[in-house]
SESEFI-627293 format. One record per residue (C-alpha): x, y, z. Coordinates in steps of 0.1 Angstrom, whole numbers. Example, Ala and Ser with C-alpha at 12.3 -4.5 7.8 and 13.67 -1.06 7.14 Angstrom:
REM residues 2
     x     y     z
   123   -45    78
   137   -11    71
//
This chain:
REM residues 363
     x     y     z
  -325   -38   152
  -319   -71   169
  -342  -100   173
  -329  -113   203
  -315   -95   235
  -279   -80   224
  -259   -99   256
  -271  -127   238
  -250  -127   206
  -210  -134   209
  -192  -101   216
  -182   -92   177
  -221   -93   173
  -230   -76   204
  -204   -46   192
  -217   -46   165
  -256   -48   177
  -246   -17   194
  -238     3   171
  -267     1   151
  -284     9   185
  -269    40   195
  -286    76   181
  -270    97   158
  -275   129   178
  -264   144   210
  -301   156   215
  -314   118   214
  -280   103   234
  -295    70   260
  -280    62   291
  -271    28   302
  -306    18   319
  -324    32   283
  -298     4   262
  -304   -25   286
  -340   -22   276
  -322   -36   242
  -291   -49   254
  -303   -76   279
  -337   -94   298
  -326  -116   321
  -336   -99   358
  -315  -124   373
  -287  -113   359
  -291   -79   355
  -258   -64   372
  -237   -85   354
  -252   -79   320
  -253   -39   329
  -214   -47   334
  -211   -63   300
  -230   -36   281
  -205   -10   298
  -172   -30   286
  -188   -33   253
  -188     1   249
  -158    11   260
  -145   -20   237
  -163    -3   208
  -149    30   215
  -114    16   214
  -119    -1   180
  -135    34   165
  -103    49   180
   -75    21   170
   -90    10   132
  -109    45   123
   -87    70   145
  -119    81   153
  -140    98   183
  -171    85   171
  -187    68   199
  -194    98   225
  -199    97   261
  -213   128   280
  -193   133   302
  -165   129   281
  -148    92   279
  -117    92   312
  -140   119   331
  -151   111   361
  -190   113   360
  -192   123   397
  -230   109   403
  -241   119   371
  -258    98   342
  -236    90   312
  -250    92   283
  -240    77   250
  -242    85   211
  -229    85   175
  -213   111   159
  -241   119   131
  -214   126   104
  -197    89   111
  -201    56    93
  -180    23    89
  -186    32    52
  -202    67    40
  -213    62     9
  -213    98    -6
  -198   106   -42
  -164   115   -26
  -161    80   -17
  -169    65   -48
  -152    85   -68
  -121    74   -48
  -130    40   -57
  -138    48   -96
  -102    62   -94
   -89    35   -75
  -100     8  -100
   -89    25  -131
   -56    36  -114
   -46    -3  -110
   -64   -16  -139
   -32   -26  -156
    -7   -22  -121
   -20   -52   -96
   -30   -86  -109
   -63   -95  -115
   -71  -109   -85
   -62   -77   -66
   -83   -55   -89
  -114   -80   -87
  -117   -72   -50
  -113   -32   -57
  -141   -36   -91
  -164   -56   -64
  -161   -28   -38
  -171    -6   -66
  -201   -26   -75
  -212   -26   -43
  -208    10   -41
  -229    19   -72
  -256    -7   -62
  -263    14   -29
  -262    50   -43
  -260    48   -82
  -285    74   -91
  -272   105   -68
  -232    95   -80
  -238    92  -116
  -256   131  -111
  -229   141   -92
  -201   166  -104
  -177   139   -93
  -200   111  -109
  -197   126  -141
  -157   121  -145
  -159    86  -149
  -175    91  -190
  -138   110  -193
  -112    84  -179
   -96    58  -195
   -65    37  -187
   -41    21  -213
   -34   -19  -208
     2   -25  -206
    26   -42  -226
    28   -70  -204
     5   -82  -180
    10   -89  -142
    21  -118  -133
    -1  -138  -109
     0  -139   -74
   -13  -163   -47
   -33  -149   -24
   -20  -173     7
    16  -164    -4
     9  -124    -3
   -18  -128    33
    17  -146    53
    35  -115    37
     7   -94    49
     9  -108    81
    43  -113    91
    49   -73    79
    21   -60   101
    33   -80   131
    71   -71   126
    76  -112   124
    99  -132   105
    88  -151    75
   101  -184    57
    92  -180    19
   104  -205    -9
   115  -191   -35
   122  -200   -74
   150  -175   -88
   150  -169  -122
   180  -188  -138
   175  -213  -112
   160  -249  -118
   149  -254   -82
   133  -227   -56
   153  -224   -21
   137  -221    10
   152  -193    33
   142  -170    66
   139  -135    54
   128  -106    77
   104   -84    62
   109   -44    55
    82   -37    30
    65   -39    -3
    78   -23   -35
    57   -16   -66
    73   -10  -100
    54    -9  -130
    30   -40  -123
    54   -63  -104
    56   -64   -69
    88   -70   -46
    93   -82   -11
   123   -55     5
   137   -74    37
   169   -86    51
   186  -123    53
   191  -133    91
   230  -116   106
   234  -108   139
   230   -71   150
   261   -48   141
   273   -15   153
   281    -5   108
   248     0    91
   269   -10    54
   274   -42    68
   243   -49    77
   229   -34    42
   254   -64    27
   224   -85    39
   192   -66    22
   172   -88    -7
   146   -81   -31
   125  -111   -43
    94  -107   -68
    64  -117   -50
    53  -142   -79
    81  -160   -76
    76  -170   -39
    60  -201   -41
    54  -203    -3
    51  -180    30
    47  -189    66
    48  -165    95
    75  -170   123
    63  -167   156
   100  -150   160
    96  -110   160
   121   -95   139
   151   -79   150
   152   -46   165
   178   -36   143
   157   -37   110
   135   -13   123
   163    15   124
   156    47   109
   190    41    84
   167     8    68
   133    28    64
   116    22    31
   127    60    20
   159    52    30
   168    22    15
   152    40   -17
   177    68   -18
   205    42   -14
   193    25   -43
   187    -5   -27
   148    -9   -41
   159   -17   -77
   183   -34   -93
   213    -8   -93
   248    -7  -110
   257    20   -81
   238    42   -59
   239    78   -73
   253    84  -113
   259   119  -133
   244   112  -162
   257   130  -195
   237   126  -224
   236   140  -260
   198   140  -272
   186   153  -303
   165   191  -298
   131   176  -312
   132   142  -285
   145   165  -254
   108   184  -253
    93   156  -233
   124   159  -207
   116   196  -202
    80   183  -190
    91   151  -170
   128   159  -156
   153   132  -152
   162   147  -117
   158   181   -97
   192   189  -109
   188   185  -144
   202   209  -167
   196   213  -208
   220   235  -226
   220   236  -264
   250   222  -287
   237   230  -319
   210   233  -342
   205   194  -338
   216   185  -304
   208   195  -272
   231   182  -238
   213   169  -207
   230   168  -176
   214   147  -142
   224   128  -111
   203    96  -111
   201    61  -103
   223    40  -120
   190    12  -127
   181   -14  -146
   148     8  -160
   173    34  -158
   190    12  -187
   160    -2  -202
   154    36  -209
   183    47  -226
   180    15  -248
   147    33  -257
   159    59  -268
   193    47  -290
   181    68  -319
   173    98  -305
   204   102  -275
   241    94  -267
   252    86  -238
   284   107  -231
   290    97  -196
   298    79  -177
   322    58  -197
   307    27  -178
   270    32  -185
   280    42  -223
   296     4  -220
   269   -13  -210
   243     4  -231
   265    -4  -261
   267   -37  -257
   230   -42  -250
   229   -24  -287
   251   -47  -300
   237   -77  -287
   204   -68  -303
   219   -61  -332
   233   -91  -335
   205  -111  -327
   185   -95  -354
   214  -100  -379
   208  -139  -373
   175  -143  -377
//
């Protein structure tokens, strides 16, 4: 509880001060006169205080409502009645807490951490491993008894090839920022086969994960136009850990980004997320019978189709994403498949082959 009289403290303390104060029962709920007896002291200024403690509460209930999309904080009679002479009371939902600690929430966080152990950069994961240490502190004994608790002596993640590359955390708060306030932001940033980083106005759509990078999506500055495609002209990528430097705008972005044509999904089925040769490919491939097992369990599409050529090869049929990883894939697997079509792709492919080849010759 308190040491000093609740309208005292600034009002983030004083909502918070309340709701340590409030019961956890409908049986034990206190009307305003019971929480002045915490809330405030001064007799002179009773009425205004009283006043306070009521737009406190209603300021509390608002946060429970906006942040934990929560009816939490109770009044009897219910919160927009009208109370028509009669006392309202107040209380907290007994099954509610800023942070429940319980092994369902723990166990989020055990599979939280070892979900991004080798996907976000360290710094990232640092803040999720402290969460988890905090966790474990307050309620170790009952999780690590817990049918839940017990998982966490049969998971194990793989590190990856490559590690993430950093990030700085000032950089990735503006991008934070400007995407949660629909505001434009000004990054610098270093392209990769460029000696000196650029500084440009980009409006913000999203965040993209791919393995353990992470992109900005968002669109140069153009004026508003009635043809989605040429608007799309102007949609970027750029890796986070090459943006050297963010600031917020205090410009909103234009209404136009916001269109349900440039939604994260959508710009995802357009290809747009990735770097793409083209937006949708049917993909022909001849794969050896052994190598195609791992396809039957992980499809390359919904519409992907194996028939058998022989006793060695199999043919795999799909419509995909003409990507980059798309690529990097078929690379892969050079000794185990052919690609048939398209003749493009089979181009490209070839040449990366050759190229290696090559390289390997000389040295």
């Amino acid at each position: 509880m308190p040491t000093h009289p609740i309208a005292s403290y600034t009002k983030s303390a004083r909502l918070f001060a309340l709701y340590q104060c409030l019961p956890r029962s409908e049986t034990d709920a206190v009307s305003l006169t019971e929480l002045m007896q915490n809330y405030g002291d001064d007799v002179d200024n009773y009425t205004n205080e009283r006043k306070n403690l009521e737009n406190d509460l209603i300021g509390l209930n608002q946060i429970f409502n906006d942040i934990f999309y929560s009816d939490a904080l109770v009044r009897v009679p219910a919160w927009g009645n009208n109370i028509s002479g009669k006392t309202a009371r107040f209380y907290i939902e007994p099954s509610f807490s800023i942070d429940v600690i319980n092994e369902q929430t723990v166990f989020f966080w055990e599979m939280l951490d070892k979900y991004t152990a080798n996907y976000l950069p360290l710094s990232f994961k640092q803040e999720i491993t402290d969460k988890l240490t905090q966790l474990r502190r307050q309620d170790k004994d009952n999780f690590h008894h817990s049918p839940l608790g017990q998982w966490q002596d049969y998971l194990i993640t793989l590190p990856s090839v490559v590690q993430a590359p950093k990030l700085d955390s000032d950089v990735f708060g503006s991008i934070h920022q400007a995407l949660l306030q629909g505001r434009q932001l000004r990054i610098v940033y270093q392209n990769k086969w460029e000696g000196q980083p650029a500084a440009r106005v980009v409006y913000p759509k999203g965040l993209i994960f791919i393995d353990n990078m992470i992109y900005l999506t968002g669109f140069n500055p153009v004026d508003d136009h009635i043809d989605d495609k040429q608007l799309l002209k102007a949609h970027r990528n750029f890796a986070v850990n090459r943006i050297t430097e963010a600031v917020v705008i205090d410009k909103p972005i234009p209404d136009w980004v916001r269109r349900d044509a440039f939604s994260l999904q959508n710009l995802r089925k357009l290809g747009r997320l990735e770097p793409t040769d083209d937006t949708r490919i049917k993909l022909i491939l001849k794969v050896q019978r052994y190598a195609c097992q791992h396809l039957y369990e992980r499809p390359l599409s919904i519409d992907q189709q194996i028939t058998t050529i022989d006793d060695t090869w199999n043919q795999v049929s799909a419509t995909v994403a003409n990507t980059t990883r798309l690529q990097d894939w078929l690379v892969s697997m050079s000794q185990l498949s052919v690609v048939i079509e398209p003749l493009e792709l089979k181009a490209v492919i070839l040449e990366r082959l050759e190229s290696g080849m090559q390289l390997y010759n000389r040295n």
